[in-house]
C-alpha positions in Angstrom: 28.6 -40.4 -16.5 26.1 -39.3 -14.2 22.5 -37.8 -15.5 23.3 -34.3 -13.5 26.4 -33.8 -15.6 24.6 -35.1 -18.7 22.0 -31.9 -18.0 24.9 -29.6 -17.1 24.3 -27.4 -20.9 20.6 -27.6 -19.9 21.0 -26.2 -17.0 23.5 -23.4 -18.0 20.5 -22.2 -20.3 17.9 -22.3 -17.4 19.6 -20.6 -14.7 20.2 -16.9 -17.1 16.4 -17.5 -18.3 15.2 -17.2 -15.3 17.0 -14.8 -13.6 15.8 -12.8 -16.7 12.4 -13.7 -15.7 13.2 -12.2 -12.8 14.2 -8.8 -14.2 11.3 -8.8 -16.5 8.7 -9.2 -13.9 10.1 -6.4 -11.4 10.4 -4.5 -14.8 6.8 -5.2 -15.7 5.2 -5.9 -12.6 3.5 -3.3 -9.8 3.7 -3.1 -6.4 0.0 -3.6 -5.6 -1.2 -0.1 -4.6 0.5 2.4 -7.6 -1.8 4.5 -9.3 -4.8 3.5 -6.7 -6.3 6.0 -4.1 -6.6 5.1 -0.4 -10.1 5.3 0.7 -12.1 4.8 3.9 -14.6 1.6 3.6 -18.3 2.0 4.3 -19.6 0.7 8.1 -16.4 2.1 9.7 -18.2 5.2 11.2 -18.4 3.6 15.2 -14.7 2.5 14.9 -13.8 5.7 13.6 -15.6 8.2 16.5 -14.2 5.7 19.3 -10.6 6.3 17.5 -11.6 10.3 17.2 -12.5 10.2 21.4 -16.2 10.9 20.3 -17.7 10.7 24.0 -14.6 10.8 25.8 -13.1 12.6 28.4 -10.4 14.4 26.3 -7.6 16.4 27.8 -7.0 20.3 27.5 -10.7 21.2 28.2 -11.5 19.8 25.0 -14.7 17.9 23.7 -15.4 16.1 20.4 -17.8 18.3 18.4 -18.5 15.9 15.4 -16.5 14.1 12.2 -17.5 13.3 8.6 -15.7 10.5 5.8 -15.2 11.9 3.0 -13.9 9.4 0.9 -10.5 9.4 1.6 -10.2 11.7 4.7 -11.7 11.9 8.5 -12.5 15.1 9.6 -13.0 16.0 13.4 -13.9 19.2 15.3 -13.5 19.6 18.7 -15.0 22.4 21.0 -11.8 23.8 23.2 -11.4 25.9 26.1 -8.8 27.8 23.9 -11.2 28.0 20.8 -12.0 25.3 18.5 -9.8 22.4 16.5 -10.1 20.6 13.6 -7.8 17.4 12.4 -7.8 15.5 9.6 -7.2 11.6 9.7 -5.7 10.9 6.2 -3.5 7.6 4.7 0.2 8.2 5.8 1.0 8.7 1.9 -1.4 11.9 1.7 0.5 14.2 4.9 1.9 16.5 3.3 3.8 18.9 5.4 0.9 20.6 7.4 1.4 22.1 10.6 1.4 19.6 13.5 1.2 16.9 11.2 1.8 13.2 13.4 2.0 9.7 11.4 0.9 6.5 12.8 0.9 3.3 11.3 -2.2 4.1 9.2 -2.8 7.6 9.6 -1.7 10.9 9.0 -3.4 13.3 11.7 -3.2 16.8 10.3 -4.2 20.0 12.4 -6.4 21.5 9.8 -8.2 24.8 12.6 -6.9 26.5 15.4 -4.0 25.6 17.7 -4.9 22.5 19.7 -3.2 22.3 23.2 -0.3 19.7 23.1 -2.1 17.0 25.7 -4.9 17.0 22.7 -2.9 15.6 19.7 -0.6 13.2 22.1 -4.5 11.8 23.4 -5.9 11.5 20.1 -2.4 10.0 19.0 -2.8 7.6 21.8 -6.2 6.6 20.3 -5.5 6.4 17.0 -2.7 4.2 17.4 -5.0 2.1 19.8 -7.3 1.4 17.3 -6.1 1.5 14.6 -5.1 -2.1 13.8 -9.1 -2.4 13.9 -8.9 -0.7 10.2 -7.6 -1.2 6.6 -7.8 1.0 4.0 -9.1 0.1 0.4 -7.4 0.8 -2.6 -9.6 2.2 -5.8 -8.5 2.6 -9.3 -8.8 5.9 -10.8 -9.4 6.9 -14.3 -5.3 7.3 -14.7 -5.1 4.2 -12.5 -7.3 2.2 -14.9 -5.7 2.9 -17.8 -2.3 2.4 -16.5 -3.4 -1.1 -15.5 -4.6 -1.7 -19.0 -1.2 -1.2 -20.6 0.5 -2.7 -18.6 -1.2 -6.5 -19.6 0.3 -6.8 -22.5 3.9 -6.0 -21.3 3.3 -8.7 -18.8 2.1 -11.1 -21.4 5.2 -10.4 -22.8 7.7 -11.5 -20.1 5.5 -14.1 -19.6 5.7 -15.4 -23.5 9.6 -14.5 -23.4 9.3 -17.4 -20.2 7.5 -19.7 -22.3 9.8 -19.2 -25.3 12.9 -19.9 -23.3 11.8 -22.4 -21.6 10.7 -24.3 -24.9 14.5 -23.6 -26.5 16.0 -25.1 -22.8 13.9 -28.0 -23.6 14.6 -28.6 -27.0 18.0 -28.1 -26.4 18.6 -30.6 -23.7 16.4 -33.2 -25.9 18.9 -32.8 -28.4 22.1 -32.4 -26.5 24.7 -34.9 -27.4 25.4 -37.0 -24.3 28.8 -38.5 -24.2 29.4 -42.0 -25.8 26.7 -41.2 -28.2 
């Protein structure tokens, strides 16, 4: 008899172990970014005003006025013909349903003051999306993040013991499985 059929009970123990494996670790496991706040890294200020049209040309009469990071949001004010604008560059996640709200691939650009002509927000969408593979966003733990993370080692450690456990019984068991003729 071949050494694949002499394995074949062997293998009938491995295959459910690991697709339990499996369920444990989507069970257990996170998806990288959960209880974490998006933030805007330090030294991305030049990046960020050429993304805002800081010294630009901008349509509707408009001109950048000036922009602050705080943290987690950009702010930018610009001086219009029609009065003056304010947007807020957030992460996509943070939009919120605000008025003229437009999401990019990284950004969520909020109208936070007045009522910005239309050629405004399709320009700075234009930039955004221009530059904005030039940025990532970092991910910080919280307080609530932090302690979420915490308790969720030793459930891991768990599933991973469970692992370790079956795969000691699948090995001890084809160790001592019978083979035919014996």
């Amino acid at each position: 008899m071949s050494a694949l059929a002499r394995r074949s009970p062997s293998i009938s123990i491995v295959q459910p172990a690991a697709a339990l494996l499996l369920v444990l670790a989507a069970a257990c496991g996170t998806t990288g970014n959960e209880g974490k706040e998006p933030a805007i890294p330090p030294g991305r200020e030049e990046m960020l005003s050429a993304m805002l049209g800081a010294g630009a040309t901008l349509p509707g009469d408009c001109k950048f006025a000036g922009g602050g990071v705080k943290h987690s949001v950009v702010a930018a004010s610009y001086a219009c013909a029609g009065g003056p604008v304010s947007f807020e560059l957030a992460h996509p996640s943070r939009a919120g349903s605000g008025a003229g709200a437009v999401v990019t691939e990284k950004f969520a650009i909020v109208t936070k003051q007045g009522t910005p002509p239309p050629e405004l927000v399709t320009a700075l969408t234009e930039l955004v999306r221009k530059r904005e593979g030039e940025f990532e966003w970092v991910w910080l733990a919280g307080d609530a993040a932090a302690s979420e993370s915490s308790s969720s080692i030793p459930i891991t450690a768990l599933a991973v013991g469970g692992l370790v456990v079956i795969g000691f019984a699948g090995w001890m068991l084809r160790r001592r499985a019978p083979t035919p003729g014996d």
